[in-house]
N, CA and C atoms as a LAMMPS dump frame, in Angstrom:
ITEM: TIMESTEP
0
ITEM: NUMBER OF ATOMS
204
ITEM: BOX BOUNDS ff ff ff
-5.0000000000000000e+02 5.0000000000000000e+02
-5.0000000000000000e+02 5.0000000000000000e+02
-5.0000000000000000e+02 5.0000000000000000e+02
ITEM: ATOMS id mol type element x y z
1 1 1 N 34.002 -228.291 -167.325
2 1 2 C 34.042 -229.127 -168.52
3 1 3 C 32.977 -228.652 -169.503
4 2 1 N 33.626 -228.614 -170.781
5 2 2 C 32.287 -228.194 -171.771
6 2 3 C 31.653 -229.601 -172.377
7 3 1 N 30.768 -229.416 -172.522
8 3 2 C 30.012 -230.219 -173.125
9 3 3 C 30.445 -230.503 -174.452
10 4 1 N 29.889 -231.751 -174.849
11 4 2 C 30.215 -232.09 -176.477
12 4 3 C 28.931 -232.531 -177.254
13 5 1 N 28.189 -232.44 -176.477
14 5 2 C 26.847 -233.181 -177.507
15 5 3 C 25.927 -232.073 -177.685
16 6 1 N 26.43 -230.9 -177.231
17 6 2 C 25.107 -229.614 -178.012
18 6 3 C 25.842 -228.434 -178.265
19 7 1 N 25.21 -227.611 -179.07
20 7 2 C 26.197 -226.758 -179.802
21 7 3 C 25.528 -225.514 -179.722
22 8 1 N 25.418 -224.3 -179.381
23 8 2 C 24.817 -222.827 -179.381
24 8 3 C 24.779 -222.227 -180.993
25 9 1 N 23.577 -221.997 -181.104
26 9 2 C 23.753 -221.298 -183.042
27 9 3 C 23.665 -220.358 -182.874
28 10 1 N 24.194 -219.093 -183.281
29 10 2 C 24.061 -217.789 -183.312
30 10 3 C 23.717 -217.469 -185.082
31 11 1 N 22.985 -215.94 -185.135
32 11 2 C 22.214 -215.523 -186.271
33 11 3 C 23.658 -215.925 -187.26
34 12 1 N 24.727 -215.995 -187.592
35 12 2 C 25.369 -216.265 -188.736
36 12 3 C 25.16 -217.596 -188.842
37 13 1 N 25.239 -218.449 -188.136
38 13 2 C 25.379 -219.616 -188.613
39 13 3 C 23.595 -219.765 -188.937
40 14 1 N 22.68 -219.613 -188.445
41 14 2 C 21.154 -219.709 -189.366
42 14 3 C 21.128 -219.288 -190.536
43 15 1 N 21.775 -217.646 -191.034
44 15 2 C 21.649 -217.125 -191.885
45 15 3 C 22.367 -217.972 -192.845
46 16 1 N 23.648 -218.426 -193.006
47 16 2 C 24.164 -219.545 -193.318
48 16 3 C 23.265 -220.66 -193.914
49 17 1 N 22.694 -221.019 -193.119
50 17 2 C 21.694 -222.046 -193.501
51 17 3 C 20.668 -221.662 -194.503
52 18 1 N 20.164 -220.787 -194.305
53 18 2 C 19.018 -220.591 -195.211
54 18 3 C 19.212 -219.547 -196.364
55 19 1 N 20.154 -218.87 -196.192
56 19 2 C 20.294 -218.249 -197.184
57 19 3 C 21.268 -218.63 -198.453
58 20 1 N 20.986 -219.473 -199.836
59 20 2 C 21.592 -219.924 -200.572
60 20 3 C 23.102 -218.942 -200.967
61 21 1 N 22.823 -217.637 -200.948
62 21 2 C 24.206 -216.693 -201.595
63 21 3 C 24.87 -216.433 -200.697
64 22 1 N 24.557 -216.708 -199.445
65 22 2 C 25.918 -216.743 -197.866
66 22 3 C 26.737 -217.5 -198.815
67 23 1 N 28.275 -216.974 -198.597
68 23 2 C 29.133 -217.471 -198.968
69 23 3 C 29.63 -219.241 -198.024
70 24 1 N 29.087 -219.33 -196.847
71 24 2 C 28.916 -220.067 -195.949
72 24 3 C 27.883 -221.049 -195.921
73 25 1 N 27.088 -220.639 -196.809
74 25 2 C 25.713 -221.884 -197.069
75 25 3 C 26.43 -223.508 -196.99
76 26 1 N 27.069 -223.505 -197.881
77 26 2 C 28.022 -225.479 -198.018
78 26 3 C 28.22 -225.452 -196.393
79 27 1 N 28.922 -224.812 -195.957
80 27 2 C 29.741 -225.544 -194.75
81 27 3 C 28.699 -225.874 -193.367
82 28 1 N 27.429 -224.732 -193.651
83 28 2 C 26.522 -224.319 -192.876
84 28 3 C 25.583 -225.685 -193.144
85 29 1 N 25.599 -225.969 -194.033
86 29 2 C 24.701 -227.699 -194.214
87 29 3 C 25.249 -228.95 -193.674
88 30 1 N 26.974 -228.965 -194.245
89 30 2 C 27.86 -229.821 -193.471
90 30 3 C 27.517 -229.71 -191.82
91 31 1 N 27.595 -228.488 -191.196
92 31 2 C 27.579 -228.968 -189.725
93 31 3 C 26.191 -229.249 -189.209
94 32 1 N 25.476 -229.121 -190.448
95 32 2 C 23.86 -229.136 -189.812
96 32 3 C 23.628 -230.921 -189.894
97 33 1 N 24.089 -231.731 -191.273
98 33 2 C 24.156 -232.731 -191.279
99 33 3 C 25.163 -233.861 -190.364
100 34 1 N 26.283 -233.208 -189.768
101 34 2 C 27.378 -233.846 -189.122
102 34 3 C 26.432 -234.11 -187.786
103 35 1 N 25.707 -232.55 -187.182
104 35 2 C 24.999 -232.928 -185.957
105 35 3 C 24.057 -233.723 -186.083
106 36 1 N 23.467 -233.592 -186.945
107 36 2 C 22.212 -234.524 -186.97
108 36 3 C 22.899 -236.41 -186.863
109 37 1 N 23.79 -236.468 -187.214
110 37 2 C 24.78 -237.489 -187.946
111 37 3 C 25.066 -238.161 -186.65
112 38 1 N 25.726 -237.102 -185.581
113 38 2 C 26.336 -237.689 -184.402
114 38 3 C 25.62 -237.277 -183.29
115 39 1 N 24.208 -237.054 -183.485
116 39 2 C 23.118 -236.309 -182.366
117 39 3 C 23.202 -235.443 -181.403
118 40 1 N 24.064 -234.004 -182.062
119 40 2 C 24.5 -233.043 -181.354
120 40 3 C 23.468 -232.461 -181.399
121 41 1 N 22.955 -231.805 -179.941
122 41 2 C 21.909 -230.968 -179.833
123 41 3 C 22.456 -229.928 -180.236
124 42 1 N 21.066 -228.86 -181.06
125 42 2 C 21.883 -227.415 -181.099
126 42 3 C 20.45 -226.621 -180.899
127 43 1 N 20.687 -225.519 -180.232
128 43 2 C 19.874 -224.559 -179.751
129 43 3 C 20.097 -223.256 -179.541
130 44 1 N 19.464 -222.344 -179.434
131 44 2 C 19.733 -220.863 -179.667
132 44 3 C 18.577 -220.572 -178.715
133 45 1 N 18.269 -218.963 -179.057
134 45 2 C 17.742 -218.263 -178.227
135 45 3 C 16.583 -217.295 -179.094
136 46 1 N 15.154 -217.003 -178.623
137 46 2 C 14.391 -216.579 -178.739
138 46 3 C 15.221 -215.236 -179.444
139 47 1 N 15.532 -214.487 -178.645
140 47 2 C 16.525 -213.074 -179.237
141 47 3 C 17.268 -213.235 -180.715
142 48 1 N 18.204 -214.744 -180.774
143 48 2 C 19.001 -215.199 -181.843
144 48 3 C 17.907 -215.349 -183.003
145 49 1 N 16.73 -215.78 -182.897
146 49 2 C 15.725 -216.297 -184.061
147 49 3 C 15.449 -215.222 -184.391
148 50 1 N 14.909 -214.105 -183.517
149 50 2 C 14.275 -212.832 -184.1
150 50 3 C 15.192 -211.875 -184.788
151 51 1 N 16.788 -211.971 -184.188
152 51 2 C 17.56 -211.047 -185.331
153 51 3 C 17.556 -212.107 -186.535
154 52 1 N 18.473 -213.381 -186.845
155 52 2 C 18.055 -214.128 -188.055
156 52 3 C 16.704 -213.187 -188.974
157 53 1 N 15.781 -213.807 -188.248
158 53 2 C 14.354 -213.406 -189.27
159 53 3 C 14.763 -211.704 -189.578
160 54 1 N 15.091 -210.732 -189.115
161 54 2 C 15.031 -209.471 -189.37
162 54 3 C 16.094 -209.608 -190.382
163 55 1 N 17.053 -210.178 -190.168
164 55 2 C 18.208 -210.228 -191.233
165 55 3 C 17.927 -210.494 -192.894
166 56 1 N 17.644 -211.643 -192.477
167 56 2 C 16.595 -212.757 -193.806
168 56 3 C 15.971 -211.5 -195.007
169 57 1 N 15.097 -210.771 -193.345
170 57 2 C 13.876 -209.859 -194.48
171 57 3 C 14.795 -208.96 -195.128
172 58 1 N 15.967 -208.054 -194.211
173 58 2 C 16.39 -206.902 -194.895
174 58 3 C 17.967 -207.349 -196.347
175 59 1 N 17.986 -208.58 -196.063
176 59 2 C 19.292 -208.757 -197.01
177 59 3 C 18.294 -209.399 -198.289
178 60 1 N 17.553 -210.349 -197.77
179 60 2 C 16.508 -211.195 -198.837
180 60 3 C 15.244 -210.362 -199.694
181 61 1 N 14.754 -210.144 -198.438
182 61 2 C 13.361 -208.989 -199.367
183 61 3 C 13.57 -207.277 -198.692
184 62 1 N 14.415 -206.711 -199.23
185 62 2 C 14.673 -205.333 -198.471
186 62 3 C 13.556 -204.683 -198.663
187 63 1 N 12.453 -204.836 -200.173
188 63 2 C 11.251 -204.469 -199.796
189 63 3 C 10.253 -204.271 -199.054
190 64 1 N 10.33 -205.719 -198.644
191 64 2 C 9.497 -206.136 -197.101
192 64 3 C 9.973 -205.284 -195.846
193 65 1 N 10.7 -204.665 -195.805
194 65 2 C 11.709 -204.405 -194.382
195 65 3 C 10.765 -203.188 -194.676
196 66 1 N 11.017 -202.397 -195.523
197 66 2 C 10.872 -200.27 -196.315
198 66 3 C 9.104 -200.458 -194.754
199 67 1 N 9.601 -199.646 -193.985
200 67 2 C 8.549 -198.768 -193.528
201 67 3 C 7.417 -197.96 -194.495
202 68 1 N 6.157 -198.167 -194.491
203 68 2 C 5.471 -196.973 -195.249
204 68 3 C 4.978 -195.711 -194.609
């Protein structure tokens, strides 16, 4: 049986979230507010946060990413 009260986030759906020009940002707030709404846990993984953040830097500040 799967569970119904927690949900796994993977790096699209974060990136989603925080990034305003994801074409996915609206829907990515909707499910963030629905869980919060109906107290769906959601959780990810140490690995999932650190690609997100690498993503963030190279689509958001590609500057920040440039090796010197």
């Amino acid at each position: 049986m799967i569970p119904s009260d927690r949900v796994f986030c993977d790096t699209g759906f974060f990136y989603a979230s925080l990034a305003r020009g994801d074409r996915y940002y609206d829907r990515a707030g909707e499910l963030l507010e629905y869980c919060r709404n109906e107290g769906i846990l959601m959780f990810s993984t140490w690995e999932v946060v650190s690609e997100t953040l690498m993503l963030l830097t190279y689509r958001l500040h590609p500057q920040a990413a440039r090796v010197s």
